[in-house]
N, C-alpha and C positions, 0 to 999 in steps of 0.2 A: 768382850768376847761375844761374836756372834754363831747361833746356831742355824743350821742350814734347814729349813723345816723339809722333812721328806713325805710325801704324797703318792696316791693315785689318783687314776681315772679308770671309770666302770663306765664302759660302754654298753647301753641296754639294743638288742638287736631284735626287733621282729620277724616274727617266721615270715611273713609278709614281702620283708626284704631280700630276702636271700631263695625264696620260691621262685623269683622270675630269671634267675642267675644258672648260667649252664653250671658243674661241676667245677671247671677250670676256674671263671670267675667268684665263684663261691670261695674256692681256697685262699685267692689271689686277694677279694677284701678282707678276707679273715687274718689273713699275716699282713699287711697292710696296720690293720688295728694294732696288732698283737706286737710291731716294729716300730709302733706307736708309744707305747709302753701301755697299753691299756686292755685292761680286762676287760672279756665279752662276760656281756649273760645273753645267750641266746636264747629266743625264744624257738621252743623245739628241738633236733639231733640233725648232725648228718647222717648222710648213708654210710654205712659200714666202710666201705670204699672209698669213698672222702675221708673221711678221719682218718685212716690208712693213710691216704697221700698227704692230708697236711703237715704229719707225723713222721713221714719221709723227708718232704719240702724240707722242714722244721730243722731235722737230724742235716740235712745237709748242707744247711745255714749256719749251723753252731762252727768256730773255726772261720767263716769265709765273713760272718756281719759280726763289726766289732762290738765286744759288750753282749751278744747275744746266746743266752744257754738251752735253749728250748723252751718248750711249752708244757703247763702243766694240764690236764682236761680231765674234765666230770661232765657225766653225763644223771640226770635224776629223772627217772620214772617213777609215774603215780606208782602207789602200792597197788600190788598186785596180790592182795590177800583170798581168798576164798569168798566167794560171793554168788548170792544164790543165782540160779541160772537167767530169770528177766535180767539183775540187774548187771549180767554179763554182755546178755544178749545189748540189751541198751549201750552198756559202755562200747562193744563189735561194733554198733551201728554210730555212735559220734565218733570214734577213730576212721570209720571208714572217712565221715564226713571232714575234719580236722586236721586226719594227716596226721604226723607227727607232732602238733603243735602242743599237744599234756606233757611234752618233758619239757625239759631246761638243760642246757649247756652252759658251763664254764668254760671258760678257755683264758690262760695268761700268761705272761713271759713264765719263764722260770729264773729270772732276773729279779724278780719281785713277788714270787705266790714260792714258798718253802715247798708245802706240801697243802693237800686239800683231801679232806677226811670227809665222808658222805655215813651217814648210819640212817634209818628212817624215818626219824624226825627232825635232823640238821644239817647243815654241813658248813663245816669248819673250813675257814683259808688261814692258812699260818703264812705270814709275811717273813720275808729277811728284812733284816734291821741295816 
């Protein structure tokens, strides 16, 4: 009796990557990956807008590509705790510089990522079996 071993793949992406990419091609490697079977960890978010339309793409892929159920997505931002005003000022001033590059993105089928739990200090990916 043979067991079928079950796996992923984690794709690590740098903001790097995906900065020189209009909107359209941005989405277009990101489901790409994700029709791949493989999890993004982005380095950095998209634009509110983007994620809207991958989300769209995504919804209306389910039904048309076989085997595929959507996408699951997290986004993590630093803490945003109270912090005296330099070191505000300072953190305004490396965002200006950085961009978005202090978060992190998940992105993964929903073929393979259950659910994904984010609280302050973790975040959980629950797999289907």
């Amino acid at each position: 009796m043979s067991k079928k071993l079950m796996g992923f793949s984690i794709q690590f992406i740098p903001f790097i990557d995906l900065e020189r990419l209009d909107s359209g091609r941005r989405i277009k490697k990101l489901l790409d990956i994700i029709l791949d079977d493989k999890i993004i960890v982005l380095q950095g978010k998209l634009k509110s807008e983007e994620e809207a339309r991958l989300i769209e793409d995504t919804m209306v892929m389910v039904g048309r590509v076989k085997g595929f159920k959507g996408v699951e997505l997290v986004v993590v931002e630093p803490n945003n705790e109270p912090a005296p005003l330099t070191s505000k000022i300072r953190h305004g001033i490396a965002n200006l510089l950085v961009k978005n590059q202090d978060s992190l993105t998940i992105i993964g089928p929903a073929s393979i990522i259950k659910e994904i739990k984010r609280d302050p200090k973790k975040i959980e990916l629950m797999f289907k079996k």
